[in-house]
N, C-alpha and C positions, 0 to 999 in steps of 0.2 A: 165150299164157300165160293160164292161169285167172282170171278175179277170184276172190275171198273175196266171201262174203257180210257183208252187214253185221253178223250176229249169229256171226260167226267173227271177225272185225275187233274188235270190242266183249269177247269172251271173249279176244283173245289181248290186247287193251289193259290189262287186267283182269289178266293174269297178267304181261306185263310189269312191271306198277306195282306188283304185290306182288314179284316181282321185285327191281326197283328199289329198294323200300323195305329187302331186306333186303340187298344188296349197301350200299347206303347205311350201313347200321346195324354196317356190318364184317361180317358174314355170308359169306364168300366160297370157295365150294368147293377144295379142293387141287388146285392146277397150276392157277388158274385167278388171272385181276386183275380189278379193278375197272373193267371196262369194259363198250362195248356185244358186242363179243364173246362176254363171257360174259350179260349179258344177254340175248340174243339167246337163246344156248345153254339159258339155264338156262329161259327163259319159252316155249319150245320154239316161237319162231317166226324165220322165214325173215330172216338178219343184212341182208339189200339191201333189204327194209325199211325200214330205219333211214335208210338214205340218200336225197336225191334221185332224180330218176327221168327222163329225155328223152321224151317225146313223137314221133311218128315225124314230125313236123315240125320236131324239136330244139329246142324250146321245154321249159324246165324243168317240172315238176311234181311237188309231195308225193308220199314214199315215205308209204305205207300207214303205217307206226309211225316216221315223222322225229317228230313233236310227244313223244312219251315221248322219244324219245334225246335232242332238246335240253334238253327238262326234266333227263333222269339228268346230261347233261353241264353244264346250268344247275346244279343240285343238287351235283353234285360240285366245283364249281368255288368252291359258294359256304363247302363244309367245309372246303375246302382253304385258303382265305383267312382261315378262323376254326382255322386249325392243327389240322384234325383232319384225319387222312389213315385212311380207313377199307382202307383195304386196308393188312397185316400187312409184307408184302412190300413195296410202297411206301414205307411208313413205316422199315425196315429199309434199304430202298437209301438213302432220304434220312439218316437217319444214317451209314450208313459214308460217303457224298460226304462229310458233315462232318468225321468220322473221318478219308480220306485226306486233304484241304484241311489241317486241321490237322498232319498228319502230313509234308506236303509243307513248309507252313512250317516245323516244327522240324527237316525237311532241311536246306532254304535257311539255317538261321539258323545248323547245326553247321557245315555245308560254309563257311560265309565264315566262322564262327571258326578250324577247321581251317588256311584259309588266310592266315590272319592268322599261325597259329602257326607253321606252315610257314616265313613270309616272316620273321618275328621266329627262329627257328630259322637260316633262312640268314644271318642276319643277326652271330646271335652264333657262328656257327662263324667266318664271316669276320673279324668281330675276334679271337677266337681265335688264326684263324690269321696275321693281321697281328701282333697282340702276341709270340707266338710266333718269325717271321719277324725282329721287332724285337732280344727277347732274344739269340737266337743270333748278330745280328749284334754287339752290345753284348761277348758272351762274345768273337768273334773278333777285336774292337779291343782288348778286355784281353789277351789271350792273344799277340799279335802286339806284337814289338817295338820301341818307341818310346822318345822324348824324354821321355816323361810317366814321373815316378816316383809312386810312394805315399807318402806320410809316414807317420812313425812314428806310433805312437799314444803318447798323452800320457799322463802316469800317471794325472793328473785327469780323467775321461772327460769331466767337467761342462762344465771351461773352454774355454771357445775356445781352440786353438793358438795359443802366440805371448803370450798374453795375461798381464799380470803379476799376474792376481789369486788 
């Protein structure tokens, strides 16, 4: 693999960081996020870079541009703590998570009304239909012949039967 010279290194450092600065600032190409990705892409140097690097000893060592990506991912990390989310699309996903969260609870909140009403529903057919069950039985002791008579009704509705006043 080639090295970079030092004054390729220094020019692509250089356009990383204006880079950086305008991703940072919400700046962010279409179809593209706020990340080293598109950093990468946009400052037109090599994305593995950015990363560590092994040694043919397997010893670790600096990617060529790790110190700007911890910076952008430093720098991003610290807008984001201060509630600014520079990418459009980010900020758009974080609100609808809020959007469906909210939307989930006043699920959960219909669904166990629902079923409350449901249960208070079963609840009054089955008296209902006990009361009902009750009545018809009432009609077939009247109806059914017995020892029990009715009295007469009195001309005074007011008084008691019987009663001498």
């Amino acid at each position: 693999m080639a090295r970079i010279s030092d004054e390729t290194r220094r020019d692509n450092e250089s356009a990383i960081r204006q880079v950086m600065d305008r991703l940072l600032a919400g700046e962010i190409p279409a179809r593209s996020k706020c990340d080293i990705k598109t950093l990468a892409a946009q400052a037109g140097a090599a994305r593995t870079g950015f990363y560590p690097k092994k040694n043919r000893d397997g010893s670790p060592r600096q990617g060529p541009y790790q110190h700007p990506a911890e910076e952008f991912e430093r720098r991003l990390a610290e807008l984001r703590e201060q509630g600014v989310v520079p990418d459009p699309r980010a900020a758009q996903i974080e609100r609808l998570k809020e959007q469906v969260a909210g939307l989930k609870e006043r699920l959960a909140a219909r669904d166990a009304q629902i079923d409350g009403l449901t249960d208070f529903r079963q609840r009054v057919l089955s008296q209902l239909a006990a009361q009902r069950m009750e009545i018809e039985r009432l009609r077939e002791v009247l109806a059914t012949p017995s020892n029990v008579r009715a009295l007469p009704n009195s001309p005074r509705a007011d008084a008691p039967y019987g009663s001498d006043s």
